[in-house]
Every structure is written in structure tokens, then in C-alpha cells.
PyMOL Python script that loads the backbone (N, CA, C, O; Angstrom):
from pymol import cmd

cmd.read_pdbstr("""\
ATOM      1  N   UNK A   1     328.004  33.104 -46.617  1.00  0.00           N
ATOM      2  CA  UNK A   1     327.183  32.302 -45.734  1.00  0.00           C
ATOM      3  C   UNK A   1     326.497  31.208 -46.561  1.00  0.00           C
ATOM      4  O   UNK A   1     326.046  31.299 -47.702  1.00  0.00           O
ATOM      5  N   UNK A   2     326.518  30.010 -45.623  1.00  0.00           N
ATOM      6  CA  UNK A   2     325.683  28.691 -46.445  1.00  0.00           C
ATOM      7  C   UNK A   2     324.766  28.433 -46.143  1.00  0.00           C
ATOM      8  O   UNK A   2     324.560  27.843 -45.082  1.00  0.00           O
ATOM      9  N   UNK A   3     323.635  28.868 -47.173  1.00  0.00           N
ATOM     10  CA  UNK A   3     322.164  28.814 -47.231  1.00  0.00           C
ATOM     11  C   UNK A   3     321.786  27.269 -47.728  1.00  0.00           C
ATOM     12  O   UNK A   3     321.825  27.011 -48.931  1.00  0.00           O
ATOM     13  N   UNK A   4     321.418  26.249 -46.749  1.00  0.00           N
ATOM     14  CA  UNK A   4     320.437  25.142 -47.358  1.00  0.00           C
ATOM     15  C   UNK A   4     319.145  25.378 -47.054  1.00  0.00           C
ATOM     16  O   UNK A   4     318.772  25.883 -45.994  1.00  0.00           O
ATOM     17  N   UNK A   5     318.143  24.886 -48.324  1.00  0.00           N
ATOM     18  CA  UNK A   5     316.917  24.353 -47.953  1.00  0.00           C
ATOM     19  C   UNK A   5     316.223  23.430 -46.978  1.00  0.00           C
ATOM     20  O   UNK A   5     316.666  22.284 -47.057  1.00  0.00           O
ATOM     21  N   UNK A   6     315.591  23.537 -46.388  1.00  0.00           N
ATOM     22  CA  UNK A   6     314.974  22.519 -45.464  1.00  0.00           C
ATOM     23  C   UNK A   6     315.123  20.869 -45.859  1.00  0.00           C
ATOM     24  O   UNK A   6     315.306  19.951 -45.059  1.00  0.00           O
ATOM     25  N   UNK A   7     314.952  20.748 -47.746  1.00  0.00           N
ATOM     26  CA  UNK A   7     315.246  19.302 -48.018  1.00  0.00           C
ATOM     27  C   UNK A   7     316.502  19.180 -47.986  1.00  0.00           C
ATOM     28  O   UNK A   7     317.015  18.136 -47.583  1.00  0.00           O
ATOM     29  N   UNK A   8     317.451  20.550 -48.536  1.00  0.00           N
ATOM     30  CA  UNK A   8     318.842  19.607 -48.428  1.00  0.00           C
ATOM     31  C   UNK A   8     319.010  18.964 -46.879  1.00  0.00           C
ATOM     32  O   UNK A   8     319.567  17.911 -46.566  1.00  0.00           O
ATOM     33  N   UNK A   9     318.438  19.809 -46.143  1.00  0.00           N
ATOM     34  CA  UNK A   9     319.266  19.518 -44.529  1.00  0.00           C
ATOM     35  C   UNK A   9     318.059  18.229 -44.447  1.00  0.00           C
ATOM     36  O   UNK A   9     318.629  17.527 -45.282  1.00  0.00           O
ATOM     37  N   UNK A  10     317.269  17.697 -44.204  1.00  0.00           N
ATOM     38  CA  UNK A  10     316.737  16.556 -44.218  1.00  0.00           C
ATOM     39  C   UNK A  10     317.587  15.562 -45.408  1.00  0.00           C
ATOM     40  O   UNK A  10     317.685  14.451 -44.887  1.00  0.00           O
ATOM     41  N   UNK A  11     317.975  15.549 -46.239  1.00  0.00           N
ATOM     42  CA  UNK A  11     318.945  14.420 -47.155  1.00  0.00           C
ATOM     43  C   UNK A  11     320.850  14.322 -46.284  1.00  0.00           C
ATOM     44  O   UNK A  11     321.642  13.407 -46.057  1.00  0.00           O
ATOM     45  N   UNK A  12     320.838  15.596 -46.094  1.00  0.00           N
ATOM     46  CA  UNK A  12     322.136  15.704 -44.887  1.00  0.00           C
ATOM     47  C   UNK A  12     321.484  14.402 -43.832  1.00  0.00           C
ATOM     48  O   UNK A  12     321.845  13.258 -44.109  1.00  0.00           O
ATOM     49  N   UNK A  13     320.926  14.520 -43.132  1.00  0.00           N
ATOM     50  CA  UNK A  13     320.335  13.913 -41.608  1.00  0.00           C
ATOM     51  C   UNK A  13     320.099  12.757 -42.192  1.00  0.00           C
ATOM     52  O   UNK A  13     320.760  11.915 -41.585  1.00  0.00           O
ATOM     53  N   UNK A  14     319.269  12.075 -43.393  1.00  0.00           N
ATOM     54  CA  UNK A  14     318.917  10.835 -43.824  1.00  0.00           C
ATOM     55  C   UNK A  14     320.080   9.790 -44.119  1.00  0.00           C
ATOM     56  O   UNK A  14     320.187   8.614 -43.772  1.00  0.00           O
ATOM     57  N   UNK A  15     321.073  10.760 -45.018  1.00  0.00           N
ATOM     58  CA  UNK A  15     322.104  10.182 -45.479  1.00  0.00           C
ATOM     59  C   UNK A  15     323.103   9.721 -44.014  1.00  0.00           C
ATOM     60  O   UNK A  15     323.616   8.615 -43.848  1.00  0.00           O
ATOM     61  N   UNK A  16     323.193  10.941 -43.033  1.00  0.00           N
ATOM     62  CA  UNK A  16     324.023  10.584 -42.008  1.00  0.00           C
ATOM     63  C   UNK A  16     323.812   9.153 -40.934  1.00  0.00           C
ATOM     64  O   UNK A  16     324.584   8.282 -40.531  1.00  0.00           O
ATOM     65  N   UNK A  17     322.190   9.478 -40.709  1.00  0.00           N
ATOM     66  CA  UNK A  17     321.632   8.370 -39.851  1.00  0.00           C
ATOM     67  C   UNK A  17     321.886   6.841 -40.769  1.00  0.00           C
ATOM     68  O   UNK A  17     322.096   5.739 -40.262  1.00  0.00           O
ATOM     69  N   UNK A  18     321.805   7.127 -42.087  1.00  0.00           N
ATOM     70  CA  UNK A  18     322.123   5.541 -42.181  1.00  0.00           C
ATOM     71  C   UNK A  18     323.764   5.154 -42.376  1.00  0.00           C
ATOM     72  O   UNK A  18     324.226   4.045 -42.109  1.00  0.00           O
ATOM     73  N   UNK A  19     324.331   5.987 -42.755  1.00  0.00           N
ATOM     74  CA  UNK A  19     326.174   5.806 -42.547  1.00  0.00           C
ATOM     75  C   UNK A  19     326.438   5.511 -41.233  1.00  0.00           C
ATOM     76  O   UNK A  19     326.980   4.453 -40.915  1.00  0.00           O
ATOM     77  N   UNK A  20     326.073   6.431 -40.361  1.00  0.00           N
ATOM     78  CA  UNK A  20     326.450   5.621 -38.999  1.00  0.00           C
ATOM     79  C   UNK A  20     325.751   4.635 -38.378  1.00  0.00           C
ATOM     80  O   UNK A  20     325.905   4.608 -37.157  1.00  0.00           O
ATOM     81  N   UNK A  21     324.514   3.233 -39.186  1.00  0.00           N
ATOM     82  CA  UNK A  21     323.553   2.909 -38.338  1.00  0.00           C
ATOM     83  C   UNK A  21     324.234   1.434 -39.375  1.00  0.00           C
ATOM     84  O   UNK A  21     324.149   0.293 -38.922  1.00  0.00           O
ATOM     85  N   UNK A  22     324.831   1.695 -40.663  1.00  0.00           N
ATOM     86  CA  UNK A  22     324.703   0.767 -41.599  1.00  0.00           C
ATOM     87  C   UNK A  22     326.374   0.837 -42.425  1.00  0.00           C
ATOM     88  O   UNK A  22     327.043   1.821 -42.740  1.00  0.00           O
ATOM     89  N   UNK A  23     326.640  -0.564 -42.579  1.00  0.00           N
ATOM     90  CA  UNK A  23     328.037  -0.483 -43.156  1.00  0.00           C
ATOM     91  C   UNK A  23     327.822  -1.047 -44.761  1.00  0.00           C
ATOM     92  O   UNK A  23     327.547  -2.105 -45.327  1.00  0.00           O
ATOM     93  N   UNK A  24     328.055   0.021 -45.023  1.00  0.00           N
ATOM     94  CA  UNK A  24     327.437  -0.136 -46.956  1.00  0.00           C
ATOM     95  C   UNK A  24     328.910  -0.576 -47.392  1.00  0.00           C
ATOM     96  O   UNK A  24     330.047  -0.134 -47.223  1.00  0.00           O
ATOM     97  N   UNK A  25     328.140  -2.010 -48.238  1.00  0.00           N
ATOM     98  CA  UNK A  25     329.297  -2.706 -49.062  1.00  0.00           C
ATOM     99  C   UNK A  25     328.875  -2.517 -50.536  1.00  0.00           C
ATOM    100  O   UNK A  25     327.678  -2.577 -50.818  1.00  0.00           O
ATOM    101  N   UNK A  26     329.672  -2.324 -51.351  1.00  0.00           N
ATOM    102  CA  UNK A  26     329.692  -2.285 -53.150  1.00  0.00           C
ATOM    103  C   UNK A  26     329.436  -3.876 -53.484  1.00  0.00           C
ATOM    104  O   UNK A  26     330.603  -4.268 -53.478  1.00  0.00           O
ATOM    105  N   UNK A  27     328.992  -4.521 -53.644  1.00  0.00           N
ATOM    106  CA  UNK A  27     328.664  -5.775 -53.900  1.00  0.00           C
ATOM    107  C   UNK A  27     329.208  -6.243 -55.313  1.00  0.00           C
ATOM    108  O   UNK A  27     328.979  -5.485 -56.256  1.00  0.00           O
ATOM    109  N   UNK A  28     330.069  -7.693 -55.614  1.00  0.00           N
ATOM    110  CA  UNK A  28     330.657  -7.503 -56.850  1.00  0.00           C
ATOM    111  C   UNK A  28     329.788  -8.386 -57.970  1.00  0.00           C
ATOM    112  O   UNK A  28     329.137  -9.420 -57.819  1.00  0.00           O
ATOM    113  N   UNK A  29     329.970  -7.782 -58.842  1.00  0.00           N
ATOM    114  CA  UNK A  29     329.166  -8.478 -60.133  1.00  0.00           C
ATOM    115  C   UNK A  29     329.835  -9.028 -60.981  1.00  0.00           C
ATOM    116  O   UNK A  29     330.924  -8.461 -61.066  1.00  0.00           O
ATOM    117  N   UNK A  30     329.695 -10.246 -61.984  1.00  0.00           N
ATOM    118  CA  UNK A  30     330.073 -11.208 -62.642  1.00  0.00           C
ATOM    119  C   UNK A  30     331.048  -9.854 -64.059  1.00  0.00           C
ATOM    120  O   UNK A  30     332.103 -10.204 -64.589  1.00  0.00           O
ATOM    121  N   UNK A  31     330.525  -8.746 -64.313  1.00  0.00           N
ATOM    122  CA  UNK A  31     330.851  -8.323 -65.211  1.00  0.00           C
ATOM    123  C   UNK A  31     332.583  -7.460 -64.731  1.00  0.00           C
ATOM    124  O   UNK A  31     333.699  -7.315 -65.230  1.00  0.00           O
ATOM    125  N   UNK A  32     331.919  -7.128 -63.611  1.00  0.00           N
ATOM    126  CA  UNK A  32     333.560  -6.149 -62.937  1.00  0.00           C
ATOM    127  C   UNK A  32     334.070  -7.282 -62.058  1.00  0.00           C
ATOM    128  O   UNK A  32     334.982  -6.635 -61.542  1.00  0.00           O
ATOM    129  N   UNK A  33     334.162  -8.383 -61.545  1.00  0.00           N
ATOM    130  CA  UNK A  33     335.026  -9.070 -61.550  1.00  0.00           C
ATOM    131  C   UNK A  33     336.684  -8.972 -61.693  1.00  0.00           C
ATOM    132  O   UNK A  33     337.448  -9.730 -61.095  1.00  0.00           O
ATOM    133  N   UNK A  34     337.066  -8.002 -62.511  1.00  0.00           N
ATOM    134  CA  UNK A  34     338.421  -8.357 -62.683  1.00  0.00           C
ATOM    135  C   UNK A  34     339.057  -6.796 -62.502  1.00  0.00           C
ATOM    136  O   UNK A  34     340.065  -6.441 -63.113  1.00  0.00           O
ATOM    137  N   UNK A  35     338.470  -6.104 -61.766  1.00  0.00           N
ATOM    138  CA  UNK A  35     338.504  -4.731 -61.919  1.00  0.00           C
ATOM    139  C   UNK A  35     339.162  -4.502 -60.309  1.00  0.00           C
ATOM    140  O   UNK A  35     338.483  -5.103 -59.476  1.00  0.00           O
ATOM    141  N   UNK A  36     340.446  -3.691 -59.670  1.00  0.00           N
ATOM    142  CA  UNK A  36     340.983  -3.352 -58.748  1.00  0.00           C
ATOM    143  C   UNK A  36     339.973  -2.663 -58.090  1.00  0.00           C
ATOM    144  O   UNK A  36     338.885  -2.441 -58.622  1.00  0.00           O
ATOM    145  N   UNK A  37     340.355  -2.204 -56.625  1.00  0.00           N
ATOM    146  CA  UNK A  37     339.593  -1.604 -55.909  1.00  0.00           C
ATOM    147  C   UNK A  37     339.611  -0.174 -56.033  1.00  0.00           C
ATOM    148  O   UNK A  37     338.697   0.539 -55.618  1.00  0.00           O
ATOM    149  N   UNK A  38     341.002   0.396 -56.797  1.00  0.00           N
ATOM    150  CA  UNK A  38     340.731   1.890 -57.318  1.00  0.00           C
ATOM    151  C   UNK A  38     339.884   2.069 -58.970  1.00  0.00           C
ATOM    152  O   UNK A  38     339.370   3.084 -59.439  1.00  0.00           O
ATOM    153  N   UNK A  39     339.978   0.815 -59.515  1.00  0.00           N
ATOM    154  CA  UNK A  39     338.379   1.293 -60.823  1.00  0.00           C
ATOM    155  C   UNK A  39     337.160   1.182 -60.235  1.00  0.00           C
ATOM    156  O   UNK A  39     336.203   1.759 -60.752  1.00  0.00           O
ATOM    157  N   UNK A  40     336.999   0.409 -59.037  1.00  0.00           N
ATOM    158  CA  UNK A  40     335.724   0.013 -58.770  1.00  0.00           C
ATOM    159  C   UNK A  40     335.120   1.415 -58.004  1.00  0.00           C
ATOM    160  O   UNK A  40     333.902   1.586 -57.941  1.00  0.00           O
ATOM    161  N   UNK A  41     336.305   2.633 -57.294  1.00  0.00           N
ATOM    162  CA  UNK A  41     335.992   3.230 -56.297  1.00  0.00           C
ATOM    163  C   UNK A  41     335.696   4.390 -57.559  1.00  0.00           C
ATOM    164  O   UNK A  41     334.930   5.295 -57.229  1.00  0.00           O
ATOM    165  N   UNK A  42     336.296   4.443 -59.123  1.00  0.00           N
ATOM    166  CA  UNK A  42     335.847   5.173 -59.976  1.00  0.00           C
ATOM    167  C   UNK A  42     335.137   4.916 -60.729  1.00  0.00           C
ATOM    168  O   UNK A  42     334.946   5.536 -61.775  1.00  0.00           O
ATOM    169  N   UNK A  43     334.478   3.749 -60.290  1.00  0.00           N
ATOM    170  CA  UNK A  43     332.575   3.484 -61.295  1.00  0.00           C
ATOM    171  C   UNK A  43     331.976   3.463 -59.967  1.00  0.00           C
ATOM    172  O   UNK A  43     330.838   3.080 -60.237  1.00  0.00           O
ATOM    173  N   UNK A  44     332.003   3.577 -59.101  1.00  0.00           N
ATOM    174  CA  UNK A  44     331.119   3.994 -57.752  1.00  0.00           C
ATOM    175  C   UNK A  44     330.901   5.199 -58.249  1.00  0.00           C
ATOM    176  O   UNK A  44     329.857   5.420 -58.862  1.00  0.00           O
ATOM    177  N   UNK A  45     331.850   6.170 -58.065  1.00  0.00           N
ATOM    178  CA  UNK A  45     331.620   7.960 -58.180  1.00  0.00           C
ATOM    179  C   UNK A  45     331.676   8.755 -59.227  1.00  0.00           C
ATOM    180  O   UNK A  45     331.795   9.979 -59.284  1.00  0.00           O
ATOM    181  N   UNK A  46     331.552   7.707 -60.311  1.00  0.00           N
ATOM    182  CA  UNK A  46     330.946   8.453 -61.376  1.00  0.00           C
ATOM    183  C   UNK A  46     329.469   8.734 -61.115  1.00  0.00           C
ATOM    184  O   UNK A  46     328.768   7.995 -60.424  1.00  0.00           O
ATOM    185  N   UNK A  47     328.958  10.063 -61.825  1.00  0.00           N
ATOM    186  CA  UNK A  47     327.338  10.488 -61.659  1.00  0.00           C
ATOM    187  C   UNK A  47     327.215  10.715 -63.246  1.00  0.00           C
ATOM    188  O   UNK A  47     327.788  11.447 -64.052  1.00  0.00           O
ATOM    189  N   UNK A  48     326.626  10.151 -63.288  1.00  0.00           N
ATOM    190  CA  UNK A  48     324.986  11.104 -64.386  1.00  0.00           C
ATOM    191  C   UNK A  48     324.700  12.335 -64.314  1.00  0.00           C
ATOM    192  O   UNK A  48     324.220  12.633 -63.220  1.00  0.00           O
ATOM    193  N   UNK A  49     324.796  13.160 -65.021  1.00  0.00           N
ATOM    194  CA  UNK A  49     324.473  14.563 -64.945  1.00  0.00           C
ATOM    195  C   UNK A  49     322.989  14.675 -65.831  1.00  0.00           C
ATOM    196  O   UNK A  49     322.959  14.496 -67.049  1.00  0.00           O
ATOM    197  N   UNK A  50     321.972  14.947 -65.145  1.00  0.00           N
ATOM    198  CA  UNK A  50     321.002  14.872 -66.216  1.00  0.00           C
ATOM    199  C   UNK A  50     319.882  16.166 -65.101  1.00  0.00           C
ATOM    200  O   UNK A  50     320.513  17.087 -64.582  1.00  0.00           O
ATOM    201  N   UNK A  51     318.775  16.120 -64.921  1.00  0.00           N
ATOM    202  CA  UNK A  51     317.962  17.492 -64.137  1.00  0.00           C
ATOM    203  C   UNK A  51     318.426  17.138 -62.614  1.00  0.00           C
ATOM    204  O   UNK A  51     318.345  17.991 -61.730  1.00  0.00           O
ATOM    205  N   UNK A  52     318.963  15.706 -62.344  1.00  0.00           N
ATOM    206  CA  UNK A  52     319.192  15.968 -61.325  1.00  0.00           C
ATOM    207  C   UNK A  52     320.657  15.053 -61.402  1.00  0.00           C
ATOM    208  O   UNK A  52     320.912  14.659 -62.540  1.00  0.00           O
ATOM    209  N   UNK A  53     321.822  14.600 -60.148  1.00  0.00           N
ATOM    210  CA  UNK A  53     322.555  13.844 -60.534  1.00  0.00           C
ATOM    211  C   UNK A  53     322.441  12.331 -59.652  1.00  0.00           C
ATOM    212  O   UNK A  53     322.295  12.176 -58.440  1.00  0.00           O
ATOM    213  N   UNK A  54     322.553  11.410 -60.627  1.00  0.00           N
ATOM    214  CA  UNK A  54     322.390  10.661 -59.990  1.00  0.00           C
ATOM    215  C   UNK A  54     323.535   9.477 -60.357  1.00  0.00           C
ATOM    216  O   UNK A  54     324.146   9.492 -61.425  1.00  0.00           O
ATOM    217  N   UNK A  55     323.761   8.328 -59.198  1.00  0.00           N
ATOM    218  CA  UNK A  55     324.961   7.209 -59.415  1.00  0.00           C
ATOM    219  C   UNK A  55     324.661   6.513 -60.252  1.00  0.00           C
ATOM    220  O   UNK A  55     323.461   6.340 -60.466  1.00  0.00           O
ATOM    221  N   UNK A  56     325.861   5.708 -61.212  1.00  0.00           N
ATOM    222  CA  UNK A  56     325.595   4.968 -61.902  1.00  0.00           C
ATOM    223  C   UNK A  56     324.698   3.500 -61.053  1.00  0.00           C
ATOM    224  O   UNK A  56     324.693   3.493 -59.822  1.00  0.00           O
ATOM    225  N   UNK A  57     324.299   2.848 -61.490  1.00  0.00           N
ATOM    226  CA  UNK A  57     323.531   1.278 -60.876  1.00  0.00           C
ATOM    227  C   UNK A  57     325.170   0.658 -60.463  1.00  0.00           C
ATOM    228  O   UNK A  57     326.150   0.276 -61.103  1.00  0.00           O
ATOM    229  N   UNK A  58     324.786   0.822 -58.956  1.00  0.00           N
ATOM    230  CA  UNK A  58     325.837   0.022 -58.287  1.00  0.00           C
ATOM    231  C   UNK A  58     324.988  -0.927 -56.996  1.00  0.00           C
ATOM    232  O   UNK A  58     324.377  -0.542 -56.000  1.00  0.00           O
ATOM    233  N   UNK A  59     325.182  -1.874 -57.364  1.00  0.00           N
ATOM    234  CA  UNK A  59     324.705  -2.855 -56.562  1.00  0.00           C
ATOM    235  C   UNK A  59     325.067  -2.771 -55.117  1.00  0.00           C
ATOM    236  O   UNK A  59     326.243  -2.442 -54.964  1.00  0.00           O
ATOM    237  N   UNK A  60     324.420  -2.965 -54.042  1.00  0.00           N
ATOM    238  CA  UNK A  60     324.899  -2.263 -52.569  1.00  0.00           C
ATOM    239  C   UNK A  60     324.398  -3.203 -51.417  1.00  0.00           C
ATOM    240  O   UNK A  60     323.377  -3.890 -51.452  1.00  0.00           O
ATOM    241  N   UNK A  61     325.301  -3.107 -50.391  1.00  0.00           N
ATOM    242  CA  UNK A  61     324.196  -4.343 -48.963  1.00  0.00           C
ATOM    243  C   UNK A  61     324.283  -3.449 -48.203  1.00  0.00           C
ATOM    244  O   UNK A  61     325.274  -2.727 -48.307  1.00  0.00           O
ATOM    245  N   UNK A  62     323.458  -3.214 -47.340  1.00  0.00           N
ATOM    246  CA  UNK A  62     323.707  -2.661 -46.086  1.00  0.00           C
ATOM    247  C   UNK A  62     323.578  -3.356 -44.762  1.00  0.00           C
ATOM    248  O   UNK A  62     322.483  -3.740 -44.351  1.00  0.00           O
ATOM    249  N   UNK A  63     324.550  -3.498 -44.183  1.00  0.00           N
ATOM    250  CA  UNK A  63     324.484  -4.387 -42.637  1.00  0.00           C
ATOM    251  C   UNK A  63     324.501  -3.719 -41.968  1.00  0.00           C
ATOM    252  O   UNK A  63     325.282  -2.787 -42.156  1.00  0.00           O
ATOM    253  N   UNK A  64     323.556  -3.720 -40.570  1.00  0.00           N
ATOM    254  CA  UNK A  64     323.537  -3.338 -39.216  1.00  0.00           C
ATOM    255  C   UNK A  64     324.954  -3.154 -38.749  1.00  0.00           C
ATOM    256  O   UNK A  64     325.668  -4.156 -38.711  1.00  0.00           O
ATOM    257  N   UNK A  65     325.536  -1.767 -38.323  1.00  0.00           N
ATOM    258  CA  UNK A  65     326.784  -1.896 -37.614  1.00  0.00           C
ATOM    259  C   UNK A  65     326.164  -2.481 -36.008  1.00  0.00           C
ATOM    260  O   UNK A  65     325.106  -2.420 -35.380  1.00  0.00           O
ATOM    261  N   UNK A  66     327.547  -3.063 -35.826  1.00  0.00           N
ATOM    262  CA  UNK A  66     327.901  -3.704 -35.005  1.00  0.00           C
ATOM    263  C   UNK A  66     327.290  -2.363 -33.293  1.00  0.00           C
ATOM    264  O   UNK A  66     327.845  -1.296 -33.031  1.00  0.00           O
ATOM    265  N   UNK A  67     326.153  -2.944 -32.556  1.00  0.00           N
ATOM    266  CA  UNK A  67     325.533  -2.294 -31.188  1.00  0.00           C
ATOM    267  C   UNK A  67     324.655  -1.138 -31.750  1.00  0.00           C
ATOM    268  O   UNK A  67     324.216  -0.376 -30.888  1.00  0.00           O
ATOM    269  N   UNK A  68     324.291  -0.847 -33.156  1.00  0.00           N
ATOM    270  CA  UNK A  68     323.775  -0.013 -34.013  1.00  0.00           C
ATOM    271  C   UNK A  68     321.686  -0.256 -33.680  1.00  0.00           C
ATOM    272  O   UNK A  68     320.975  -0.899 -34.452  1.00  0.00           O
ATOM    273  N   UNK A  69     321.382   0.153 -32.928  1.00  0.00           N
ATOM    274  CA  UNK A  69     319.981  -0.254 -32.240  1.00  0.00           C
ATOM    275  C   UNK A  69     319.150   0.855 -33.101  1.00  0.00           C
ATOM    276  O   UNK A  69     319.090   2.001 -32.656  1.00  0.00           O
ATOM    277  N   UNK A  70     318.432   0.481 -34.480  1.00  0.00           N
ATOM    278  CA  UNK A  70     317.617   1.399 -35.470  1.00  0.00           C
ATOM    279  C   UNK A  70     316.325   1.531 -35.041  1.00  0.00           C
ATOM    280  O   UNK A  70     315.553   2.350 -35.539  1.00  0.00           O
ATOM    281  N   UNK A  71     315.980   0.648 -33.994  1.00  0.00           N
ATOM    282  CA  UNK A  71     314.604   0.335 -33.774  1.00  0.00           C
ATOM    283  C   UNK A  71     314.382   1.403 -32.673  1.00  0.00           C
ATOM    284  O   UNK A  71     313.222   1.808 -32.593  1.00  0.00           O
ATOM    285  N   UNK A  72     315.486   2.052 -31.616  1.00  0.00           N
ATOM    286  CA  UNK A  72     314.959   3.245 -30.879  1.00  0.00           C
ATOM    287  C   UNK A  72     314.888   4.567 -31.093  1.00  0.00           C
ATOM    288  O   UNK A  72     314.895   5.438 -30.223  1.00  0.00           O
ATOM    289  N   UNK A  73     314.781   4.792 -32.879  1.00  0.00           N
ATOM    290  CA  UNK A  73     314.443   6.431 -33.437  1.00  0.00           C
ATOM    291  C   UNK A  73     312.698   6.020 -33.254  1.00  0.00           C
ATOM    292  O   UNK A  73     311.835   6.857 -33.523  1.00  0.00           O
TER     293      UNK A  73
END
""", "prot")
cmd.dss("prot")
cmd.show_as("cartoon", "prot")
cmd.util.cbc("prot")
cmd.orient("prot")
């Protein structure tokens, strides 16, 4: 049986509400420039392993999806 904590399931719900509210783009930088869309999708998902894990600094936009109304939560 799968036991979460109350925060994991609130980071579940946070993370979900903005995937479906927001269309997250990788934004490109002067340095990766010349890099395909399968290195870029493996310096996205590389993590840091350190007390907690976290993404490398990837630059990000988020746009309103398209009939996506944030203002009635």
C-alpha cells in the first residue's frame, strides 16, 4: 500500500493544477544553442542529488493554456 504525506499529496495537486492551467516551455539559451531536442530533454532531467533533489537551472515560460480560466480557484 502507498502511504503519502499530506505534503507529498499537496506538491501532487500543485504540480497538477499548473500542468493543466499552463504550457511550460524550456526556453533556449545562447550557451545550448546547438544542442538537439533529445540533449536538451537530458539536461532538463538531470537532478542534483543533495538533502533534497533538485533540477539543474533550466530556464522556463509558462503560458496560459488556451480557455485555461486561473482566476476561478
Amino acid at each position: 500500500m502507498l502511504l503519502l504525506r499530506f505534503s507529498e499529496i499537496e506538491q501532487i495537486a500543485v504540480l497538477s493544477f499548473i500542468i493543466l492551467h499552463y504550457k511550460i516551455t524550456v526556453l533556449e539559451e545562447p550557451p545550448f544553442a546547438h544542442e538537439t531536442a533529445e540533449e536538451r530533454k537530458m539536461r532538463v532531467l538531470a537532478a542534483q542529488i543533495q538533502v533534497v533533489v533538485k533540477p539543474i537551472r533550466t530556464p522556463m515560460e509558462f503560458t496560459p493554456r488556451e480557455g485555461a480560466n486561473i482566476l476561478a480557484y
